[in-house]
Each structure stands twice: as structure tokens, then as C-alpha cells.
C-alpha positions as CSV (number, residue, x, y, z in Angstrom):
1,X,-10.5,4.5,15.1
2,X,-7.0,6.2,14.6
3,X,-5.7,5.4,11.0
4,X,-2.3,6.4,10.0
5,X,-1.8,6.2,6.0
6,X,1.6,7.0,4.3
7,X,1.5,8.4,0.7
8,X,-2.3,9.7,0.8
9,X,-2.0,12.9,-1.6
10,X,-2.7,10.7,-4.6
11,X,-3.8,7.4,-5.8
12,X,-4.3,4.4,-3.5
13,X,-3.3,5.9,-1.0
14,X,-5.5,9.1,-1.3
15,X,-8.4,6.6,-2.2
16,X,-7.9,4.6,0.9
17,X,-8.1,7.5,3.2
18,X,-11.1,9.0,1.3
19,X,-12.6,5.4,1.9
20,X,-12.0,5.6,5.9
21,X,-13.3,9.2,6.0
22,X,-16.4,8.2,4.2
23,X,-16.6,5.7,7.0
24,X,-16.3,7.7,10.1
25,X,-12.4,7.7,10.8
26,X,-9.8,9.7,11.9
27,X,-7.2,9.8,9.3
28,X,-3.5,10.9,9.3
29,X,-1.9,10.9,6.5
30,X,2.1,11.3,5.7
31,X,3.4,12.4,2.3
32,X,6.3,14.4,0.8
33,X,3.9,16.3,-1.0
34,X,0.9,19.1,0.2
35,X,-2.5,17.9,1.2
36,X,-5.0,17.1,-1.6
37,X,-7.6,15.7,1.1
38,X,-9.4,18.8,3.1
39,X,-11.6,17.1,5.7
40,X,-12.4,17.6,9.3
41,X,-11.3,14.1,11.1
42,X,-8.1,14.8,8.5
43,X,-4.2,15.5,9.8
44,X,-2.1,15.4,7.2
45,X,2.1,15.8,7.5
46,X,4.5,16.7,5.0
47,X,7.3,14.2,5.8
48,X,9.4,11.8,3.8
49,X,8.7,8.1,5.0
50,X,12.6,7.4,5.1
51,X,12.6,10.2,7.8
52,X,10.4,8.2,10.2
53,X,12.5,8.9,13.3
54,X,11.7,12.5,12.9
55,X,7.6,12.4,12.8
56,X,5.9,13.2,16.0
57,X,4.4,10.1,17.8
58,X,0.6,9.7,17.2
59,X,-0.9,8.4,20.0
60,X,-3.2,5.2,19.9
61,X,-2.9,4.2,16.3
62,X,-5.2,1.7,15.3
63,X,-4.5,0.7,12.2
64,X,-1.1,1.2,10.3
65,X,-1.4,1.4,6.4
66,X,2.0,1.7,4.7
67,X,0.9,2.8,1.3
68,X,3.9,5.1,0.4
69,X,6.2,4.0,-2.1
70,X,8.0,4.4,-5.4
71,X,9.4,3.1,-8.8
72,X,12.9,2.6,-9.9
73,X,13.5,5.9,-7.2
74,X,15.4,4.5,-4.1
75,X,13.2,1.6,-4.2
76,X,14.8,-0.7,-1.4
77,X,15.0,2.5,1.0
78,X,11.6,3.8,0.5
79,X,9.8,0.5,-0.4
80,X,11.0,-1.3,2.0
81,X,13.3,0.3,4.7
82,X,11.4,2.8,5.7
83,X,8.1,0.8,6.0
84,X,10.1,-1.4,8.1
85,X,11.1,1.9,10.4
86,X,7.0,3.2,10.2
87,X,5.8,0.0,11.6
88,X,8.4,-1.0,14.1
89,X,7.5,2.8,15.1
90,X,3.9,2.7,15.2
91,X,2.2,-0.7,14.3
92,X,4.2,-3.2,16.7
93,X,2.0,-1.5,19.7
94,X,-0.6,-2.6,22.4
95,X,-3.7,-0.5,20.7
96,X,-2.6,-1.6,16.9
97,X,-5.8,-3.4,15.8
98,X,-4.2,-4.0,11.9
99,X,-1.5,-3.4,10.0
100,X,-1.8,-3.7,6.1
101,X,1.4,-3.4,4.1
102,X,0.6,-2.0,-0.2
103,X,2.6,-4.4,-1.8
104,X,2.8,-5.6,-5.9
105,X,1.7,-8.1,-7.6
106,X,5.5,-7.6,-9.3
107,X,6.9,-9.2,-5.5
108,X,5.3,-12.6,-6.6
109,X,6.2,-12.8,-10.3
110,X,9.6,-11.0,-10.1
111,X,8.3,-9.5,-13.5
112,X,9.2,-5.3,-13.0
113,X,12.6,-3.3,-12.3
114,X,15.0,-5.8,-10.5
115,X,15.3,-3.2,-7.2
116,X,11.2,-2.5,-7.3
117,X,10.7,-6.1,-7.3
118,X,13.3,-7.0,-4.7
119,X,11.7,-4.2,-2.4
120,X,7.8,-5.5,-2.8
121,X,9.5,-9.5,-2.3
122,X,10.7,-8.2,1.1
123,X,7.5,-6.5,2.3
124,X,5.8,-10.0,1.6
125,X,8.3,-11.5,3.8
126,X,8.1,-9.0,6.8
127,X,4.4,-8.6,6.6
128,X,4.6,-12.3,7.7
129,X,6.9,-11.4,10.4
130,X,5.0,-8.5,11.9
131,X,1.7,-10.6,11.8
132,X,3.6,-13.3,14.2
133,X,4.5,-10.4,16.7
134,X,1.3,-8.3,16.7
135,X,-0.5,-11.4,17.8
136,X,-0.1,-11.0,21.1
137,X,-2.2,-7.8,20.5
138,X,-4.9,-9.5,18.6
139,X,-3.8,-7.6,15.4
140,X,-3.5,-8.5,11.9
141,X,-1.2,-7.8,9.7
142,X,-1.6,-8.2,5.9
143,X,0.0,-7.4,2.7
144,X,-2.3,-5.8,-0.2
145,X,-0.3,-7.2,-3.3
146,X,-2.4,-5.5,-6.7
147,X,-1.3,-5.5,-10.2
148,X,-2.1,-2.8,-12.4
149,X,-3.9,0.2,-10.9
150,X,-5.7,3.0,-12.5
151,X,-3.4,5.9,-10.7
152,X,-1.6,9.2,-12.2
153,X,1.7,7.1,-11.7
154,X,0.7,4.6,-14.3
155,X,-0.4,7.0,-17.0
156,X,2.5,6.3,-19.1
157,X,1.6,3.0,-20.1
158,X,-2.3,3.7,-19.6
159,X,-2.3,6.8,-22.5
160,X,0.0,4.3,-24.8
161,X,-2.3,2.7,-26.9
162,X,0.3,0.2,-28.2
163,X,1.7,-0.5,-24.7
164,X,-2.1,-1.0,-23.2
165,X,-3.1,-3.6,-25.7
166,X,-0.1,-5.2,-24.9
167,X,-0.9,-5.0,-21.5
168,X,-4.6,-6.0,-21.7
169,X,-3.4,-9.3,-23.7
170,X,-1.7,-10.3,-20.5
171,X,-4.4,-9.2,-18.2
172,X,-7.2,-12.4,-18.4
173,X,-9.9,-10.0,-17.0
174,X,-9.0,-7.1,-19.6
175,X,-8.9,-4.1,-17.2
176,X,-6.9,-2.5,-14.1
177,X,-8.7,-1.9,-11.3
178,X,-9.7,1.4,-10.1
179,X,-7.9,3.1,-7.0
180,X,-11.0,3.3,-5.1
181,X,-11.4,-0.4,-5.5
182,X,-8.3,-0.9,-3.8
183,X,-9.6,1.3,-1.0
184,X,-12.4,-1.4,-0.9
185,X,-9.9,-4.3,-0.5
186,X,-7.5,-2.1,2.6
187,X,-10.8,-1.4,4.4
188,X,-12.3,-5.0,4.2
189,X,-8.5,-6.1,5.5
190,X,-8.1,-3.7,8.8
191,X,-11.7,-3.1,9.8
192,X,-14.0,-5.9,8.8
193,X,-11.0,-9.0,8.5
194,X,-10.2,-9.9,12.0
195,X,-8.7,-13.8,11.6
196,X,-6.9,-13.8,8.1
197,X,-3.0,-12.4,9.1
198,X,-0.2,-12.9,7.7
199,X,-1.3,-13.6,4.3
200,X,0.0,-11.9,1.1
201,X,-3.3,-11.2,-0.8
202,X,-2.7,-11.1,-4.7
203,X,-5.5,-8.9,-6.7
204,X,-3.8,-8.4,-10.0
205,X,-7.4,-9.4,-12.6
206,X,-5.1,-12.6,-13.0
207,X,-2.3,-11.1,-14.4
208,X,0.4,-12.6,-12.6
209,X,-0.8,-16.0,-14.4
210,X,0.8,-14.9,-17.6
211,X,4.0,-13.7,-15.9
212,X,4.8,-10.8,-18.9
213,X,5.7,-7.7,-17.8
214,X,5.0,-4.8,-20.2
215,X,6.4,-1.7,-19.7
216,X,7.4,1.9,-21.7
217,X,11.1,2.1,-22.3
């Protein structure tokens, strides 16, 4: 299948496209930033997400995977508008098989920067949307909600010794997940799940049961 990722030069979204790779696919990927993937079934474009207009069309996308996204940094308009503008683009289509939206556990508890949190609220809410409309195309359309993530963006609070114990206190399983298992949890959603839609699926190791966010000042 055609799999068009947003925000694959690190991270998730790097993990997840190494994940569909590794399983045969051909992968286009969108960032702001210069390939880190080199692989033959792999395009990649160096294009901002809010910018979406401007992006060539991609014919026959099969699944849709907005992973791009950002941290008290235009949150609402990278977030949130313009994964609204990459699906409406290229996921509400006749060969769209899935669509799975990266969202935050921070969406369900409200606990992170009030914009962030406002920006990850509203992809839970449109997810359900697009999952109504895609129907008709026997799609699914899923948000991928995680709480703390093992990535170069979280190293902050991960190299903080203080701030970590902190953060393992609130964390019932004691440890973040890795990027690659994220991967795990996008592929199982657009490839192998093909009857749960429209469902915001939570996979924080139980954080979002204590409802304490810890961050670095």
C-alpha cells in the first residue's frame, strides 16, 4: 500500500515509517526538516504541514498518518489546522483504507500547555468526524493518544533526574514507551484493525489515571 506520514525525520513518526518499510510499504514522508530515512520504497518532502495546499498530490493514498506536530510552537495551527487541511486533502478519498491521527494523552486529561492541550482535544474530536465520512469508503479512522514517549523531543525532562522520578511516581507502569512501540500500535490500527473507527485510543502506561503533569520550567 501507499502510506503518507507527516513528521517522519525523527521520533514517532520516523519509527512508524521504519515500521511500514520493514513491512513492504511504500512510504512518503513530509517534514520541515532533511531526510534521515534512506530507503528504496521511500519519498520523502521537505514541506511545512501548514503549507498543505502547496504539496503535490500523491495519487492513491492508502493510509493517511498525521504524525507531525509541535509543543507550545503554533500549536493550534500545526496541531490541529493543518492536520485538518492534510486529511481533508488526502484521507477523505475513495482509495483511503485508514486514517490514524498522533494525538496525546494530554487531550484527555487537559494536564500540558493550555494551547497544546486545546490542539490534541480537537484532533480527538475530528478524528470522530472523519471516521463518520470515510465510511462510505470502508475506511477507519483513529486517533493514537500516547503519554510519555522516549523521543529526542522529550529529552529535557528524560536526562532530569529530579523531574523523571517525579514523573515515574505518576506513571503506574514506571516507564515511557519506546517510539518503536508506538510504530507497533499505528501499524496494528491502519493495516491489521479494520472494524474499530472512530475511537480515541489512550496508551499512556496509565498515566493519565493520576492526572499530574510534570514538566521542566
Amino acid at each position: 500500500m501507499k502510506i503518507l506520514i507527516t513528521g517522519t525525520v525523527q521520533g514517532i513518526g520516523k519509527a512508524i515509517a521504519e515500521k511500514f518499510l520493514e513491512e513492504g510499504h511504500q512510504v512518503i514522508g513530509i517534514d520541515r526538516r532533511e531526510k534521515s530515512i534512506f530507503h528504496s520504497c521511500y519519498s520523502h518532502y521537505v514541506f511545512d504541514v501548514r503549507e498543505y495546499e502547496t504539496l503535490p498530490e500523491f495519487d492513491e493514498v492508502n493510509v493517511l498518518i498525521n504524525n507531525a506536530g509541535t509543543q507550545n510552537e503554533a500549536d493550534i495551527d500545526i496541531n490541529l489546522k493543518a492536520l485538518i487541511g492534510m486529511t481533508e486533502r488526502y484521507g477523505v478519498q475513495p482509495n483511503i483504507k485508514s486514517i490514524l491521527n498522533i494525538g496525546s494523552a494530554s487531550g484527555h486529561t487537559g494536564s500540558e500547555f493550555p494551547e497544546y492541550c486545546a490542539s490534541k482535544g480537537g484532533v480527538m474530536a475530528y478524528t470522530k468526524n472523519v471516521a463518520i465520512r470515510v465510511a462510505q469508503f470502508g475506511a477507519t479512522c483513529n486517533s493514537l493518544d500516547p503519554g510519555g514517549v522516549l523521543t529526542p523531543l522529550n529529552d529535557c525532562v528524560v536526562n532530569d533526574s529530579e523531574l523523571w522520578s517525579q514523573i515515574m511516581e505518576e506513571t503506574p507502569l514506571k516507564k515511557w514507551a519506546t517510539a518503536e512501540e508506538i510504530a507497533q500500535w499505528a501499524y496494528f490500527l491502519t493495516v491489521t484493525n479494520t472494524f474499530c473507527t472512530g475511537q480515541n485510543i489512550l496508551v499512556d502506561g496509565g498515566e493519565s489515571i493520576n492526572y499530574k503533569f510534570v514538566w521542566k520550567e
